[in-house]
C-alpha positions as CSV (number, residue, x, y, z in Angstrom):
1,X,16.7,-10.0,-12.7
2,X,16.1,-11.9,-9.5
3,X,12.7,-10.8,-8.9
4,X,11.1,-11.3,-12.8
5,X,9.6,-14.0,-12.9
6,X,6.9,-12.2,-10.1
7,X,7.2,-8.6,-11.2
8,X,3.2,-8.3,-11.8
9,X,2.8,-9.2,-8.4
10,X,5.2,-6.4,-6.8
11,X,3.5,-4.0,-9.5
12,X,0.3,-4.7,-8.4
13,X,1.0,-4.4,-4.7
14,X,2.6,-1.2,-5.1
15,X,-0.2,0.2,-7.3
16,X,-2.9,-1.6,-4.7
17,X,-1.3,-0.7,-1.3
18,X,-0.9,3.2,-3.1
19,X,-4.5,3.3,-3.7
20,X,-5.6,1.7,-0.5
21,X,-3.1,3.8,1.9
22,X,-4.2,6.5,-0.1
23,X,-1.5,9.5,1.6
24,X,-2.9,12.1,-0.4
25,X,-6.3,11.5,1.2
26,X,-4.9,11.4,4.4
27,X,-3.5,15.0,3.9
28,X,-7.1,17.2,4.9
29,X,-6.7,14.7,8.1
30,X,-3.2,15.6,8.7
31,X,-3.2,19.2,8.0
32,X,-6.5,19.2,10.6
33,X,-5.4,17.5,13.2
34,X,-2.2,18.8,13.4
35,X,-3.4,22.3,13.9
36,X,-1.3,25.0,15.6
37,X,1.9,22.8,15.6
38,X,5.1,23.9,14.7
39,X,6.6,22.6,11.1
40,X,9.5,21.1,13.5
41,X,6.3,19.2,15.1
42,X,4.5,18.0,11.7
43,X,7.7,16.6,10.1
44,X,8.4,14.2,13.4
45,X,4.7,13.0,12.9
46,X,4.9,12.7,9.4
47,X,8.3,10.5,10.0
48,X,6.3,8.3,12.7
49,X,3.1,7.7,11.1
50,X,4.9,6.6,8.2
51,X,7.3,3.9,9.9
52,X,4.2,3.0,11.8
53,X,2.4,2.0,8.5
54,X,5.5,0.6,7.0
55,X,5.7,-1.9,10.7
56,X,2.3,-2.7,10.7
57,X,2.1,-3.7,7.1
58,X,5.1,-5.9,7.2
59,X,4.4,-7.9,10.7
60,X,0.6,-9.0,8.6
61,X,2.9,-9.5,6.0
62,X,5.1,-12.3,7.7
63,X,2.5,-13.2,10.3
64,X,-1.1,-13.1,9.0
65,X,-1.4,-16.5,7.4
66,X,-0.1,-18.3,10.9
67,X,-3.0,-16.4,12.4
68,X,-5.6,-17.3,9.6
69,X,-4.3,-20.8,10.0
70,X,-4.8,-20.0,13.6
71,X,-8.8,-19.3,13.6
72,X,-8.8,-21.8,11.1
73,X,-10.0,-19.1,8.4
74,X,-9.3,-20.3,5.0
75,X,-7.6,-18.0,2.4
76,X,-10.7,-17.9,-0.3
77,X,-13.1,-16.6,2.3
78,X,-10.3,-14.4,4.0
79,X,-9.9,-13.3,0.4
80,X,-13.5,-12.7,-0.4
81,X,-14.2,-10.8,2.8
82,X,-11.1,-8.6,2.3
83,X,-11.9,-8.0,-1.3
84,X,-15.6,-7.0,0.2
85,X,-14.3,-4.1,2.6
86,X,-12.0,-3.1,-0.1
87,X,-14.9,-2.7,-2.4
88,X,-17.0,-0.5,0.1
89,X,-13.7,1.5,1.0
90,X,-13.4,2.0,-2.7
91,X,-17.2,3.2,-3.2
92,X,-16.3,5.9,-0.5
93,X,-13.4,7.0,-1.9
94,X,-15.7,7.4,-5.4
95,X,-18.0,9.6,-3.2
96,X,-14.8,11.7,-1.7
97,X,-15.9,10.2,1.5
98,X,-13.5,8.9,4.6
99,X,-15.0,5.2,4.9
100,X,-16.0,4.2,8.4
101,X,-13.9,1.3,8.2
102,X,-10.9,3.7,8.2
103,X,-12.1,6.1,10.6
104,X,-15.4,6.3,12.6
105,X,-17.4,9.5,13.8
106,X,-16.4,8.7,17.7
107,X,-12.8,8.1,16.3
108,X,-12.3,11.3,14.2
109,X,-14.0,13.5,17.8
110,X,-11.5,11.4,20.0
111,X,-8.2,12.2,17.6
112,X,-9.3,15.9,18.0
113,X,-7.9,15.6,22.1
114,X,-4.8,13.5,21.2
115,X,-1.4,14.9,21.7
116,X,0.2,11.6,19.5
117,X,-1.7,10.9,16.6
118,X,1.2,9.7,14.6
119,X,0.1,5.9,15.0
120,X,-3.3,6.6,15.9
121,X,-5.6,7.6,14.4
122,X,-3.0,8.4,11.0
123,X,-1.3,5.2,10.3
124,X,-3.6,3.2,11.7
125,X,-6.4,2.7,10.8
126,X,-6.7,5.8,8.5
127,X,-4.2,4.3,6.3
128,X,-2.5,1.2,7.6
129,X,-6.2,0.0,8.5
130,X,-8.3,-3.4,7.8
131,X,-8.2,-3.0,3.9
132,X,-4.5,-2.3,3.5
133,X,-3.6,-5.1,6.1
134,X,-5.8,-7.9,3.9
135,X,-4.3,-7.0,0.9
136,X,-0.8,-7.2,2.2
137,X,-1.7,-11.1,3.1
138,X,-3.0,-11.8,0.5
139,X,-0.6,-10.7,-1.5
140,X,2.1,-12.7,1.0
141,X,0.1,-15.7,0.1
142,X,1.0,-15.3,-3.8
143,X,4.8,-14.9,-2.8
144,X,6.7,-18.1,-3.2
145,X,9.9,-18.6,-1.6
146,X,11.9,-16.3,1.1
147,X,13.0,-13.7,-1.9
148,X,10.0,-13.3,-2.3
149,X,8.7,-11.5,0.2
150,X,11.5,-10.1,1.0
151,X,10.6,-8.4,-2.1
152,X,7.1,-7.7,-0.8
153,X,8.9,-6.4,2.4
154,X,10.1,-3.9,0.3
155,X,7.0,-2.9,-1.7
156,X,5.5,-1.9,1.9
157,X,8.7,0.4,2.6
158,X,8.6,1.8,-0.7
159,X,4.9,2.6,0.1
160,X,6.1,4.1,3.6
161,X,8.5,6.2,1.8
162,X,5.7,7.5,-0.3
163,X,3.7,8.1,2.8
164,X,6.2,10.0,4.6
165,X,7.1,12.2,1.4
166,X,3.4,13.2,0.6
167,X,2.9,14.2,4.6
168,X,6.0,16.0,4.7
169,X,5.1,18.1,2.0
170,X,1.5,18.2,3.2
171,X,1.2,22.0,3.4
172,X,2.0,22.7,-0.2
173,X,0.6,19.6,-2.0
174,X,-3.0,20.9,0.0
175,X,-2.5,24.4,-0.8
176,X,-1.6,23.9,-4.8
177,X,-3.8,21.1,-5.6
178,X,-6.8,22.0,-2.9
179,X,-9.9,20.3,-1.8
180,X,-11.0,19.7,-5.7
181,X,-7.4,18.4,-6.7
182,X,-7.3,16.3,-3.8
183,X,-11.0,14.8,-4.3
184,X,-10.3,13.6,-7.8
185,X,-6.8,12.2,-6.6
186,X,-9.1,10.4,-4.1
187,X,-11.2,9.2,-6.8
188,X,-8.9,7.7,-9.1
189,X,-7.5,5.8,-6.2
190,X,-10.8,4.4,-5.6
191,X,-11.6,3.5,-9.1
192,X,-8.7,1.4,-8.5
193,X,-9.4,0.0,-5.5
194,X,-13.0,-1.0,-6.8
195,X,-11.0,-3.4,-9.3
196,X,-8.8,-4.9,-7.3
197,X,-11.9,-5.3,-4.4
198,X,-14.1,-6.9,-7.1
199,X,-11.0,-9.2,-8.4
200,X,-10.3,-10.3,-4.8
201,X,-13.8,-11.0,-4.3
202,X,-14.4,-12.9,-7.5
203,X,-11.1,-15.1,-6.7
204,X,-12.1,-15.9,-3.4
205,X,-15.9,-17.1,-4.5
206,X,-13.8,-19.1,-7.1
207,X,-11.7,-20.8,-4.2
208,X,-15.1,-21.5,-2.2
209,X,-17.2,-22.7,-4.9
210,X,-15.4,-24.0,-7.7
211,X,-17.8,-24.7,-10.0
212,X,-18.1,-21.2,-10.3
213,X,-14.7,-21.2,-12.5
């Protein structure tokens, strides 16, 4: 197989970029804000919030390390911060919360009044947001080679198909599984999450301090 020799690195960014996206958390958000619509209505929203994530995820992807290299931010702290806000998105996620870092207060009253809410507030930031875009880089970074992340190109519109599919059927994945079904979902994602936060975190302190290896 061409891709072998990396296929722990596209298995951990499909399971990471799942947890982090998170679609079935999104689904309370969805179902909320798209109200009164028509299922015409929903499905065209469900289709552009999920090529929304799936282009926002794959420009970071092919242009986040020029702009690291840009501010002059190395990769170890980039990696350490990242796997920081991962780690506090994860903790929410433990506590069935919506993290601020995805979605604020003033954000959440503001989507209320939008007629488009596709792109915003849905795929981003709710679930192509700060955490999902830092793990897509750094992932990039451990890609070698054009094939490679062409491969990890992929991963992110596998992910997008995932999205779309879980907000499409939005109505009756919330009505079988309900709030409870959907919490624990929530929660295994961020149990997750908290591991691959914490790994980031610990291989970015490595990179700054190596005596710490």
């Amino acid at each position: 197989m061409i891709f072998s020799p990396h296929y722990t690195l596209y298995a951990k960014a499909v399971v990471g970029l799942l947890s982090i996206v998170n679609p079935m958390g999104a689904i309370p958000v969805f179902l909320s804000l798209c109200g009164e619509r028509s299922p015409a209505e929903r499905k065209y929203i469900a289709r552009r919030a999920a090529l929304a994530v799936c282009l926002i995820l794959a420009i970071s992807a092919w242009t986040g390390e020029a702009l690291l290299r840009f501010f002059g931010i190395g990769l170890p702290a980039f990696r350490a911060g990242g796997g920081l806000l991962i780690l506090l998105m994860a903790i929410a996620m433990m506590h069935a919360r919506l993290s601020p870092s995805r979605q604020s207060r003033t954000e959440a009253e503001e989507a209320d009044s939008r007629e488009d809410i596709a792109v915003v507030p849905l795929a981003i930031p709710l679930m192509a947001g700060p955490g999902a875009i830092s793990m897509v880089i750094v992932d990039t970074h451990q890609a070698t080679g054009l094939t490679s992340r062409l491969a990890l190109t992929a991963v992110i519109a596998l992910v997008a198909l995932v999205v779309w599919l879980v907000l499409h059927l939005a109505e009756p994945i919330g009505g079988r599984l309900g709030i409870t079904g959907l919490n624990i979902a929530t929660r295994v994602m961020g149990l997750l999450l908290a591991a691959i936060g914490i790994q980031m975190m610990a291989e970015g302190l490595i990179g700054l301090f190596p005596g710490l290896g």
